[in-house]
C-alpha positions in Angstrom: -29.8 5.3 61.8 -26.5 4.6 59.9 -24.8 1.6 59.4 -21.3 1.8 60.6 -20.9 4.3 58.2 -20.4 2.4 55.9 -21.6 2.1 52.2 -24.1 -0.7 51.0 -22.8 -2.0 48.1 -25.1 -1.1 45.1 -26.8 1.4 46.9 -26.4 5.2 47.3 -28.2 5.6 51.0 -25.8 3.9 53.5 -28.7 4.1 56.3 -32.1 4.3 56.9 -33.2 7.9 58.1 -36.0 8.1 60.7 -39.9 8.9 58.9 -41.0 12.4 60.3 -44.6 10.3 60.1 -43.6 7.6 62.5 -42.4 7.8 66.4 -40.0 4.7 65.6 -37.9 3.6 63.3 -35.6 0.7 61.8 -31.8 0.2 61.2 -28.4 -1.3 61.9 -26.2 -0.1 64.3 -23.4 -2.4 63.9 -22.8 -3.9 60.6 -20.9 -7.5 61.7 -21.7 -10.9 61.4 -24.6 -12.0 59.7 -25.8 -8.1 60.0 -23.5 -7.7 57.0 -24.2 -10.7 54.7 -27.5 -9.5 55.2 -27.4 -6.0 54.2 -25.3 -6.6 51.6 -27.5 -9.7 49.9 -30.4 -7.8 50.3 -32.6 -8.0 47.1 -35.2 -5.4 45.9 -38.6 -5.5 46.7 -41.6 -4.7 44.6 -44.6 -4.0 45.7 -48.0 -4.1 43.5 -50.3 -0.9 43.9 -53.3 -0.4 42.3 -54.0 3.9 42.2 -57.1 5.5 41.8 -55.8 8.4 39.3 -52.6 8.3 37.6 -52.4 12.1 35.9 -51.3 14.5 38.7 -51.6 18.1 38.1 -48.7 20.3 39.0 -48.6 23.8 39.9 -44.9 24.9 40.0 -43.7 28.0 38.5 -40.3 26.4 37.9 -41.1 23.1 36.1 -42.4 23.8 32.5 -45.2 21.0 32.7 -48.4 21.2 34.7 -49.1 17.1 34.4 -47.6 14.2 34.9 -47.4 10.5 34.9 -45.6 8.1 37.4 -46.2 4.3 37.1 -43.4 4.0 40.2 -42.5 5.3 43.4 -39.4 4.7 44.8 -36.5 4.1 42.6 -33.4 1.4 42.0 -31.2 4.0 40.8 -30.3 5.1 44.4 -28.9 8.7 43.5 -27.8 10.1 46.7 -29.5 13.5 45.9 -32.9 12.5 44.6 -35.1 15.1 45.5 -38.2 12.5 45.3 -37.0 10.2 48.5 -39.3 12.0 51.1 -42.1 10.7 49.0 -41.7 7.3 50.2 -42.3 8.8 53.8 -45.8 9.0 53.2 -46.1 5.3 53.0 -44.5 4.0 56.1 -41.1 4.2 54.7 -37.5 5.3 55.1 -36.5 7.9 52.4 -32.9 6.0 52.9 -32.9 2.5 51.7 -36.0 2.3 51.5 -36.5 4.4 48.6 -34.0 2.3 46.9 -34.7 -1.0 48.1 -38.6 -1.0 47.6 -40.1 0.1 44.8 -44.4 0.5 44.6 -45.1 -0.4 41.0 -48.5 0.5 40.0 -49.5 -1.8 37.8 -52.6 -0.3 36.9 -51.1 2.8 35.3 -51.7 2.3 31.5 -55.4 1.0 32.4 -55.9 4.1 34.1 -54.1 6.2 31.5 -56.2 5.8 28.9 -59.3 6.0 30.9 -58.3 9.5 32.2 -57.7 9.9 28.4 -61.0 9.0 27.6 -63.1 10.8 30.0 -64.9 14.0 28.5 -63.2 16.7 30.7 -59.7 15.6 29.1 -58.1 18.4 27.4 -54.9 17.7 25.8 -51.5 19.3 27.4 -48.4 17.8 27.5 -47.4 14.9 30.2 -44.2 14.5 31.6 -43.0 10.9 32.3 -42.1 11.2 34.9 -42.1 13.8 37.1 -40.8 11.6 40.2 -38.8 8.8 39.9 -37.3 7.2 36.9 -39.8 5.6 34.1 -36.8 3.7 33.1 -35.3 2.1 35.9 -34.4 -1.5 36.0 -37.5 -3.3 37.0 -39.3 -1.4 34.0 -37.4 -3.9 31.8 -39.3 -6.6 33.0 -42.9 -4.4 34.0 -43.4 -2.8 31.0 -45.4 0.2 31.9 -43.5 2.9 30.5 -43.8 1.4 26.7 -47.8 0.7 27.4 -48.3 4.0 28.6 -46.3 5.3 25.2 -48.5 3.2 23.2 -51.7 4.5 24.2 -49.8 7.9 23.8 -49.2 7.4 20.2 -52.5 5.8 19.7 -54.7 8.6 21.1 -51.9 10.8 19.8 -51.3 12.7 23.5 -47.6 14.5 23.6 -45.4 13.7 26.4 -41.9 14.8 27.5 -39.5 12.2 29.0 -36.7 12.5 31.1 -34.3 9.8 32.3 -31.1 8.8 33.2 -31.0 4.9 31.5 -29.9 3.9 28.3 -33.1 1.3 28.2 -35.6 4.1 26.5 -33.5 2.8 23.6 -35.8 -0.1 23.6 -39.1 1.9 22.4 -37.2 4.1 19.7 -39.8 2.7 17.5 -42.4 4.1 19.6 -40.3 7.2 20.3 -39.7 7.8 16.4 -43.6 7.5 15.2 -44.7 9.6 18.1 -41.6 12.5 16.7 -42.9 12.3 13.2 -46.1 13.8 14.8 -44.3 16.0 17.2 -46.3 14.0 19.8 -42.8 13.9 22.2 -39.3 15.2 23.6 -37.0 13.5 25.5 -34.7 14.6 27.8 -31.2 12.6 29.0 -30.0 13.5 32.3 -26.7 13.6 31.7 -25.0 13.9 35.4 -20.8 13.2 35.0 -18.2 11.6 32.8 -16.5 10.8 35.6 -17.2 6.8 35.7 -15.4 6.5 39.5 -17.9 9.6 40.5 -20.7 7.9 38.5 -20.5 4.1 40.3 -20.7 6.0 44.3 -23.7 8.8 43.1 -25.9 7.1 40.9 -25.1 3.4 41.5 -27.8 1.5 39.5 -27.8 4.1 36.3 -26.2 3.9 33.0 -22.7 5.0 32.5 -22.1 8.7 31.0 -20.8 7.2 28.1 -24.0 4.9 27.2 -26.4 8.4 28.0 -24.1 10.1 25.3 -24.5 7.0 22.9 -28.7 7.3 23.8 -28.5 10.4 22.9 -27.0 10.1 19.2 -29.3 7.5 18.7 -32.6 8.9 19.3 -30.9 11.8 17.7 -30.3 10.2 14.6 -33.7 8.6 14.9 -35.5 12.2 15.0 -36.2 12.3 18.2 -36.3 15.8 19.6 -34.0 15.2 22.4 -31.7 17.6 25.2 -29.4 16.8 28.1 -30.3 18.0 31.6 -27.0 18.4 34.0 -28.9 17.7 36.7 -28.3 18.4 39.6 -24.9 20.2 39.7 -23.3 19.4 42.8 -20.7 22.8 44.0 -17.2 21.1 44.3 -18.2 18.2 42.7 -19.3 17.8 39.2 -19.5 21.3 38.6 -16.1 21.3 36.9 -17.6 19.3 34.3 -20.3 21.1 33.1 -18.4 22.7 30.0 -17.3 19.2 28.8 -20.7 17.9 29.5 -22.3 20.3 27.4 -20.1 19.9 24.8 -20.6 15.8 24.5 -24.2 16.1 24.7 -24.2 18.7 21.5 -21.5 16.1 19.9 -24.2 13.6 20.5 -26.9 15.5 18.6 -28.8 16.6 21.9 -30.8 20.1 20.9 -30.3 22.2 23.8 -29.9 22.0 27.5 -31.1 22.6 31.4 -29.5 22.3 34.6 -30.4 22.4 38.2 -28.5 23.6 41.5 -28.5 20.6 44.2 -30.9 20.9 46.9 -31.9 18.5 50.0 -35.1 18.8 51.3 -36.4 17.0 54.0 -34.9 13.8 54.9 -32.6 13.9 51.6 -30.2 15.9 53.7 -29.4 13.5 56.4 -28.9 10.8 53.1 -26.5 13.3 51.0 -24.1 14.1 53.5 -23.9 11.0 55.3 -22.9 9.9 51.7 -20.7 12.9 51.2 -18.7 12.6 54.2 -18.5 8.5 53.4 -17.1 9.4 49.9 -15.7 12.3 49.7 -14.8 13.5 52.9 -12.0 15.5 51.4 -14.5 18.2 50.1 -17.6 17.5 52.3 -17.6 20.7 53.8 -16.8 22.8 51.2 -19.9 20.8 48.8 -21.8 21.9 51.7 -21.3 25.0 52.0 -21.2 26.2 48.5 -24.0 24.2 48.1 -26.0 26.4 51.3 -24.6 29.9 50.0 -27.2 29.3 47.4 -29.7 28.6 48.7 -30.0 31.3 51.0 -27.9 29.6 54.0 -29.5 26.2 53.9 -29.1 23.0 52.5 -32.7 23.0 51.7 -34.3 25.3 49.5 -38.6 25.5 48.8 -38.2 28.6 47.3 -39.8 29.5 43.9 -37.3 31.4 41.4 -34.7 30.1 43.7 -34.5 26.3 45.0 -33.9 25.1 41.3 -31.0 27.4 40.0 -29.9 28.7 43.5 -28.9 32.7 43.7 -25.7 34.2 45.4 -21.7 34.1 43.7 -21.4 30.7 43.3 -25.4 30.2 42.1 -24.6 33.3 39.4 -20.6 31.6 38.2 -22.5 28.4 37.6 -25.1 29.9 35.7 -22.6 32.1 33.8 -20.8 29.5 32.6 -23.5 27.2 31.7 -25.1 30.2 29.4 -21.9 30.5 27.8 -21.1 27.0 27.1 -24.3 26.5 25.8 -24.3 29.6 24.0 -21.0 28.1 22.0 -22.3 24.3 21.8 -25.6 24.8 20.9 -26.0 27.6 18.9 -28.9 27.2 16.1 -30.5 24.8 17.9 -33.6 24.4 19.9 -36.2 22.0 20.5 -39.9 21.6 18.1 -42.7 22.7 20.2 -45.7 19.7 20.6 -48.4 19.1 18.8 -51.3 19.3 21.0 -54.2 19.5 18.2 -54.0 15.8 16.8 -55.4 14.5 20.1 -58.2 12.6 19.1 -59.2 9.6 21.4 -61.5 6.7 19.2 -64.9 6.9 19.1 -67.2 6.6 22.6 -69.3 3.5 22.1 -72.5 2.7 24.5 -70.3 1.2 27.2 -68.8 5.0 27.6 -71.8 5.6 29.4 -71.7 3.1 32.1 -68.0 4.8 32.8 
């Protein structure tokens, strides 16, 4: 149900898009009056959960981890485009505001970590953290999880992979830089646009390009294996800046780098283009339907092979010219595999037997 359509200052959904799960749902037709003091001094919610398991095993042919870690769902960063926002579906919520204004923090993750850690079936493979939404959003300045979950990491010496889009990992770069000496961990930046007008409207609660660059060069400089993902490239968009975004991130030190093609599953369809029409209505259609020639006619893509990188002209141009700028940026370069044979969790005592 949209709001006028009209943005929500801070956030990137302007509405709140029905659950497939639920026969009603919630919103604001008109946004007047004390509709719109309300909607726009909304705070975030958070929301204690208390998981079972926190490993998840992944079986995608397109990702290049099979586990990972989450310690929240639902995410402040509001990125129009997040492929994760159906997930809050499955809890009663709207993958519109919702996703940005209430975030499940489970604040039993490094607990259950390091007891899935422990348990005798445990053999070691890489993690990625996190595989959903970001470990370093806001609230994790004040939770914490992400930098318990990398201690026990570096204590039991597990590798993970990292990917975010906030300039706050730069808080644990002492964690970060023990667990590269033992090639326990790589880090990705997601590294989106320079263009700081674009930036404020499609990822409204990230860190500036310029402060991702500057992450970068530090954890560079700290020897931290770390790469830029220009993710996701939008047709129309921030395509045009993929060259110069390659070529930052290897001025920053980053080692190599990935990209996806954008794709709206699910209810993140109804969210992008009501945000694409609100902002850039100029090039709405054409986004779209660049954006649908690769991915086979639709918006939405489920495809393996296909729904990350897209196929078709425009899919193949993008890929062309990423290879190629790459090619140029980062040649010699490439990132240290992980060390999975240092795993060693401590010693089982008697009380391992009552687990």
């Amino acid at each position: 149900m949209a709001i006028d359509d009209k943005a929500v200052k801070g956030r990137g959904a302007g509405e709140q898009v029905p659950n497939r799960f639920l026969q009603r749902s919630y919103g604001v037709v008109h946004q007047e009056g004390v509709d719109h003091v309300e909607l726009e001094a909304q705070p975030t919610r958070f929301i204690s959960t208390y998981p079972k398991t926190i490993i998840n095993k992944v079986d995608s042919p397109d990702l290049p981890f099979t586990r990972t870690i989450n310690p929240y769902q639902g995410c402040e960063h509001g990125c129009s485009y997040c492929y994760a926002r159906p997930t809050h579906e499955y809890w009663g919520y709207s993958a519109g505001l919702d996703f940005e204004r209430i975030v499940l923090v489970k604040l039993n993750a490094p607990e259950l970590f390091e007891q899935e850690l422990r348990h005798r079936s445990w053999r070691s493979v890489p993690i990625n953290l996190s595989g959903v939404t970001d470990p370093y959003q806001p609230c994790e300045r004040t939770e914490r999880l992400t930098r318990r979950i990398l201690e026990i990491a570096l204590e039991y010496k597990q590798p993970l992979t990292l990917i975010t889009k906030n300039a706050l990992i730069e808080r644990d770069l002492d964690l970060l830089a023990a667990m590269a000496e033992e090639r326990l961990v790589q880090v990705a930046i997601s590294l989106t646009t320079l263009n700081e007008d674009l930036r404020r409207v499609l990822e409204p609660r990230t860190s500036t390009g310029t402060k991702r660059l500057r992450t970068i060069s530090l954890l560079s400089s700290a020897g931290i294996p770390t790469m830029t993902m220009i993710a996701p490239i939008i047709p129309a968009l921030n395509e045009p800046e993929v060259p110069t975004l390659l070529k930052a991130a290897a001025e920053a030190g980053a080692l190599t780098a990935g990209y996806t093609v954008l794709r709206t599953n699910g209810a993140v369809k109804p969210v992008f283009e009501a945000w694409l029409h609100r902002h850039f209505p100029d090039r709405a259609a054409k986004v779209i339907a660049q954006t649908s020639d690769a991915h086979g006619g639709a918006m939405n893509d489920s495809v393996f092979g296909r729904r990350m990188r897209g196929e078709g002209a425009f899919a193949i141009n993008i890929q062309r010219v990423f290879r190629v700028m790459r090619a140029r940026y980062f040649v010699g370069r490439q990132m240290p595999e992980l060390d999975t044979s240092l795993f060693k969790p401590p010693p089982r005592g008697q009380l391992d037997m009552f687990r």
